[in-house]
C-alpha positions as CSV (number, residue, x, y, z in Angstrom):
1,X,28.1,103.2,11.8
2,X,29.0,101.9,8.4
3,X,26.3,101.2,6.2
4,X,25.7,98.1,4.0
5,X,25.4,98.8,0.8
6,X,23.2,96.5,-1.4
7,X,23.1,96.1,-5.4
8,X,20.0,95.6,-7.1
9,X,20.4,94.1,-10.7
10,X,17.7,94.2,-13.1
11,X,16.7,92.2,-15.9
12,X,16.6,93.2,-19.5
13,X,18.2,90.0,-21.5
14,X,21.4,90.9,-23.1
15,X,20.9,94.3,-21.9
16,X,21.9,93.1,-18.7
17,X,25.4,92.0,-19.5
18,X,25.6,96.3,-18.8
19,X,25.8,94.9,-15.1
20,X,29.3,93.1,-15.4
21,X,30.9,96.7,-16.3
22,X,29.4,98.2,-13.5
23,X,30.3,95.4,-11.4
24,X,34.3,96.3,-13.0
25,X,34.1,100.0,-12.0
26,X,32.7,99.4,-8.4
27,X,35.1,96.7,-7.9
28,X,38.0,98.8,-9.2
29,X,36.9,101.8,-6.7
30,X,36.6,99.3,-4.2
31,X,33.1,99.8,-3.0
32,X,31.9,97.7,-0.8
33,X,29.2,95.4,-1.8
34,X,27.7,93.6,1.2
35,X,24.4,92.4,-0.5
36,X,23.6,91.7,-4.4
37,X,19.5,90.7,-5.5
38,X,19.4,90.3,-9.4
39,X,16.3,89.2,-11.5
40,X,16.7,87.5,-14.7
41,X,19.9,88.3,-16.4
42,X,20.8,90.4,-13.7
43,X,20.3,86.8,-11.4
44,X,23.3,85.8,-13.8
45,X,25.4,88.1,-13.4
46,X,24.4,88.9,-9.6
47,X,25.1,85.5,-8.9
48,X,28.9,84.8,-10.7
49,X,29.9,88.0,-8.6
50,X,28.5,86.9,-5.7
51,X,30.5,83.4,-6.0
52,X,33.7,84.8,-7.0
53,X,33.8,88.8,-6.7
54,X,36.3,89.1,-10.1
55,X,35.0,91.1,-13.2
56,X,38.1,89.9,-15.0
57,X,37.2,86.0,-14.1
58,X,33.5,87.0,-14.6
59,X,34.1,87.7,-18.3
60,X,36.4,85.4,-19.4
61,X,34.0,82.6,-18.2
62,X,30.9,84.5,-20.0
63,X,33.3,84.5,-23.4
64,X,33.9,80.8,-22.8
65,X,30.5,80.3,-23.0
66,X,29.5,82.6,-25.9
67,X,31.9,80.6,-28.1
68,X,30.6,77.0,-26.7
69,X,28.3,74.4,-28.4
70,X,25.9,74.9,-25.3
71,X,25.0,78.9,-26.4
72,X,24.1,77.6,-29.9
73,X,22.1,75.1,-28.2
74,X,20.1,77.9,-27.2
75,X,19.1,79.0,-30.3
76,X,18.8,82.9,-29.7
77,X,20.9,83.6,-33.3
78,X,16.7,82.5,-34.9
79,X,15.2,85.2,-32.7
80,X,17.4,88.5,-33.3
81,X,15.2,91.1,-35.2
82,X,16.8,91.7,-38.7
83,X,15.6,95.7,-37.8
84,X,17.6,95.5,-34.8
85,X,14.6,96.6,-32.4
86,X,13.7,96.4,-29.0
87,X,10.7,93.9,-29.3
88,X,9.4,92.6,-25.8
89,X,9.3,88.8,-24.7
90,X,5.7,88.2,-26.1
91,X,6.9,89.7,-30.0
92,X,10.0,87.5,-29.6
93,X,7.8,84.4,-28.8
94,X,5.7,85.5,-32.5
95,X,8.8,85.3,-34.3
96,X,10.2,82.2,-33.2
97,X,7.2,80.5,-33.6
98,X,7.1,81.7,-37.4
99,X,10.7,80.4,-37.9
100,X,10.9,77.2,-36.2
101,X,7.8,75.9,-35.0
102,X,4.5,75.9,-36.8
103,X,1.6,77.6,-34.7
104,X,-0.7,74.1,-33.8
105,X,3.1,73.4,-31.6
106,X,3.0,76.5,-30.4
107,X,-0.3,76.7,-28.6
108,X,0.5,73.0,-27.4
109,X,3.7,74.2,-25.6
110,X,4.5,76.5,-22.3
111,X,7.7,77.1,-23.8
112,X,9.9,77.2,-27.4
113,X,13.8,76.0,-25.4
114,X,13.4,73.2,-23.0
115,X,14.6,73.7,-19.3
116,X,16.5,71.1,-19.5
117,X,19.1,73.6,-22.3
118,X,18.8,76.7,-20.2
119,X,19.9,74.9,-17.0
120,X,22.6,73.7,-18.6
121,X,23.7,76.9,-19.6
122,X,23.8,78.2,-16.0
123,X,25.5,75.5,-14.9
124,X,28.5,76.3,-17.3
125,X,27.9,80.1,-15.6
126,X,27.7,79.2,-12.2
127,X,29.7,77.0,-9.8
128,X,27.2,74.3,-7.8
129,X,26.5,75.3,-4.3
130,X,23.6,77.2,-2.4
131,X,23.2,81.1,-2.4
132,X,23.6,80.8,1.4
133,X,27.3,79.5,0.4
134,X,28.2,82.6,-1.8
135,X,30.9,84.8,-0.8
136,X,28.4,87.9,-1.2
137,X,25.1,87.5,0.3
138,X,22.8,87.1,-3.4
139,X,19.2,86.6,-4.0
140,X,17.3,86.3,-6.6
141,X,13.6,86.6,-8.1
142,X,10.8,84.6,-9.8
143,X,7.2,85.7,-10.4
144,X,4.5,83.1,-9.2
145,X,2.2,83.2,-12.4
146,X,-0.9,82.2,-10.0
147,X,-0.8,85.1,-7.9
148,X,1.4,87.8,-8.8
149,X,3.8,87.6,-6.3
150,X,7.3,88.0,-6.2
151,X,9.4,85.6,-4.7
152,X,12.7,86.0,-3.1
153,X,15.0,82.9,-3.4
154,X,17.8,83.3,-0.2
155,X,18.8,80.3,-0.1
156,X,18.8,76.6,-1.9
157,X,20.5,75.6,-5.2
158,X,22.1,78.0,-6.9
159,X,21.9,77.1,-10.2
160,X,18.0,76.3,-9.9
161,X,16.8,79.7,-8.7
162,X,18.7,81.6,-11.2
163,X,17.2,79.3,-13.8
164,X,13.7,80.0,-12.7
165,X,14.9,83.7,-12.5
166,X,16.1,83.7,-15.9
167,X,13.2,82.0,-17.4
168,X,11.7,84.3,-19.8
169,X,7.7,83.9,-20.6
170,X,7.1,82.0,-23.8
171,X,10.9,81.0,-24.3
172,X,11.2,78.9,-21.4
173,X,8.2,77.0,-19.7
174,X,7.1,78.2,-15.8
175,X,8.6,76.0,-13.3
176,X,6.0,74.3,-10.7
177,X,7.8,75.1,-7.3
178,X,6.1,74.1,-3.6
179,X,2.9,75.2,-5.1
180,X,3.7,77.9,-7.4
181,X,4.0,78.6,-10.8
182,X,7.0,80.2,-11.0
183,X,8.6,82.3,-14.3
184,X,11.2,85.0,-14.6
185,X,11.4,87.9,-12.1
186,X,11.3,90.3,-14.4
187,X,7.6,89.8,-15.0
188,X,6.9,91.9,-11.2
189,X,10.6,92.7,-10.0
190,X,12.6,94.4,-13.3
191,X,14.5,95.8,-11.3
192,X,14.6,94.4,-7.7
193,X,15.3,97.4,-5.2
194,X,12.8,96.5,-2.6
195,X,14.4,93.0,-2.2
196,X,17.8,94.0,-1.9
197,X,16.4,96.2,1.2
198,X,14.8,93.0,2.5
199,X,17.8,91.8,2.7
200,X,19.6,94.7,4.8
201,X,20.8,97.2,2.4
202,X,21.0,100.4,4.0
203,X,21.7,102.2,0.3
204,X,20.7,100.6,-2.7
205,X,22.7,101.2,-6.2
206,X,19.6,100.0,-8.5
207,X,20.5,99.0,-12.1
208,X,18.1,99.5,-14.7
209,X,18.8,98.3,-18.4
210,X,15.6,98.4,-20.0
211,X,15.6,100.0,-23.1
212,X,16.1,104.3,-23.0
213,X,14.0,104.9,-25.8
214,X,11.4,103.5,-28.2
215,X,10.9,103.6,-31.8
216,X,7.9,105.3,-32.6
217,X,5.2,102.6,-33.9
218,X,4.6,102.8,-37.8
219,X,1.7,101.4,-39.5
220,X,1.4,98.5,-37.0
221,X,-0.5,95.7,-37.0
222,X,-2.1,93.8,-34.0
223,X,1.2,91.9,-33.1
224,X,2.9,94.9,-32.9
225,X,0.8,96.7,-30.9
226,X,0.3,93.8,-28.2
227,X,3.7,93.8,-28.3
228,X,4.1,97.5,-27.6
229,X,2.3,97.6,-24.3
230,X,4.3,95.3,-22.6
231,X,7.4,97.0,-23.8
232,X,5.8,100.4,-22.0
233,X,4.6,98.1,-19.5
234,X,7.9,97.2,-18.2
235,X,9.6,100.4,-18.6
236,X,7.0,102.0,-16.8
237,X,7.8,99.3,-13.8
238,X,11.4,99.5,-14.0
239,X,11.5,103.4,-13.8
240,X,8.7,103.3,-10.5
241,X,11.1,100.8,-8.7
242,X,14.5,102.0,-10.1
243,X,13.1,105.4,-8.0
244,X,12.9,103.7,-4.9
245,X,17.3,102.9,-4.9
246,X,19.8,106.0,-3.4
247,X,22.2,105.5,-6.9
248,X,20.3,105.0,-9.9
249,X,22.2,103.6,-12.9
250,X,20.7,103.5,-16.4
251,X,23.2,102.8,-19.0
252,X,22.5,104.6,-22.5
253,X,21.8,101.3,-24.9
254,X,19.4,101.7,-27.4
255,X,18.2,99.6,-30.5
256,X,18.9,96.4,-29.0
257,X,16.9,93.0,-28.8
258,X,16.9,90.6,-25.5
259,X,18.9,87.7,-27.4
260,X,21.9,89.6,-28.7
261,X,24.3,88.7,-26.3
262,X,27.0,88.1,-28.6
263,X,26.7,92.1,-28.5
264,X,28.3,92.1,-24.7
265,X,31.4,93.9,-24.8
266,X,29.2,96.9,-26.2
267,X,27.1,96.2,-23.0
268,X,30.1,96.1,-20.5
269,X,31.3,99.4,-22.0
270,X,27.9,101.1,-21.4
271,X,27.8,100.0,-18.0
272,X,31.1,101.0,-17.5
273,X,30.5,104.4,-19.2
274,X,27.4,104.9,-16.6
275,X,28.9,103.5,-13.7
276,X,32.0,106.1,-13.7
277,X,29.8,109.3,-14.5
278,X,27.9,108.5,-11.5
279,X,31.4,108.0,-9.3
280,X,30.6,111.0,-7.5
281,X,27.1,110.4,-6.4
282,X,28.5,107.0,-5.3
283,X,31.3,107.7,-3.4
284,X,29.4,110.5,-1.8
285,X,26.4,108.0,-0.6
286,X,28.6,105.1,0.7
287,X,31.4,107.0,2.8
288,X,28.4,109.4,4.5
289,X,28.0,108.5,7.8
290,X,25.2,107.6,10.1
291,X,24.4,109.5,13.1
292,X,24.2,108.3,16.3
293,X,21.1,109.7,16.5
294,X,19.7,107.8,13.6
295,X,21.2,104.9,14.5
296,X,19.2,105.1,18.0
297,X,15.7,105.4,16.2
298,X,16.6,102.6,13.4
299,X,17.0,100.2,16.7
300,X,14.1,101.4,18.3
């Protein structure tokens, strides 16, 4: 019997652009994809593929955007460290809010972007439509800030669940949602293995792009240290469910903040560069067969 295979994208801001290479190497091996779950970025990019499976359509669109009025509208060129770091969400919410807002906004708002701008941008991403409508069965995730859950979005508007996927804390305000408060997936599901099972994956190539290493802290103040443990916070998480996939892919990018996306062909090439070493392990897991015997006891 052949077995579905299933990718699981994780988020990691412009880390995640990493995906689109390792979309380019499957896609030129021609390995089947029969399921794609992505969370945050990875929603993005999960979610072009899965409307048109074509790496070389995929990036021209993403350039078209990187060079548009609606990216600037975004704002992320105020929020890239000048020490090139790899601050979390919360550190990059304390720096915008000492460059463009003063701190009485900042405790009077759920968010420094309005919606409004970030669904915008995925519409320019994204074709309209519902993720039951894609040509690759997608899903993406959200966290429900009142209980910790993570929620699975298989079907409905497109371009709405990817926004609330993509909807980093402090940057862009929760979402209310039939009874939830609901904020980026990456918040419980940084790399979303266990959904992309859900939906029938029988192997799981799991993407993780969080950051491979840390800068040792230095004289740090409060900030920095708050800051600090929920960077180790969510590479702890991401490394627990990355485990959990058959293929694990971690492409080698260091020293880079959430918001540099203007940094993606360096973040293609790294997921290319990871995507091809591991070839062999992939190959290897999708053309194994299952027994009959297997097969038998799965059904029973």
């Amino acid at each position: 019997m052949k077995k579905k295979v299933g990718l699981a994208l994780g988020g990691g801001g412009a880390r995640g652009l990493a995906h689109v290479g390792v979309l380019k190497v499957l896609s030129e091996e021609q390995i089947p994809i029969d399921f794609i779950v992505g969370t945050s970025m990875g929603s993005i990019i999960g979610a072009m593929y899965a409307q048109n499976p074509d790496t070389a359509v995929l990036i021209d669109r993403l350039e078209s955007f990187f060079s548009s009025r609606d990216y600037d509208s975004l704002g992320l060129k105020y929020i890239v460290p000048k020490n090139n770091s790899n601050p979390s969400f919360l550190n990059q919410m304390v720096q915008v809010v000492s460059q463009r807002i003063v701190l009485n906004i900042a405790q009077s708002r759920q968010g420094v972007v309005k919606t409004k701008r970030l669904s915008e941008a995925v519409s320019k991403l994204l074709d309209k439509g519902n993720i039951e409508d894609t040509r690759i069965p997608f899903g993406c995730t959200a966290t429900d800030l009142n209980t910790g859950q993570t929620i699975l979005f298989r079907e409905g508007d497109i371009q709405k669940a990817v926004t609330i996927s993509s909807s980093i804390p402090g940057f862009i305000s929760p979402h209310k949602w039939q009874g939830m408060l609901l904020t980026d997936g990456g918040v419980t599901a940084p790399v979303p293995v266990k959904e992309v099972r859900q939906m029938g994956a029988d192997i799981v190539i799991g993407v993780s792009v969080h950051a491979n290493h840390i800068e040792p802290l230095d004289d740090s103040h409060v900030i920095e240290i708050i800051s600090r443990v929920d960077l180790v916070r969510i590479k702890i998480l991401s490394k627990i469910q990355l485990s959990g996939a058959d293929i694990r892919l971690h492409p080698q990018i260091d020293q880079a903040h959430w918001s540099e996306l203007l940094r993606y062909r360096e973040f293609i090439e790294a997921g290319i560069k990871e995507a091809a070493d591991k070839l062999p392990q992939i190959h290897a897991a999708v053309t194994k067969k299952e027994s009959i015997f297997s097969f038998i006891f799965k059904q029973s």
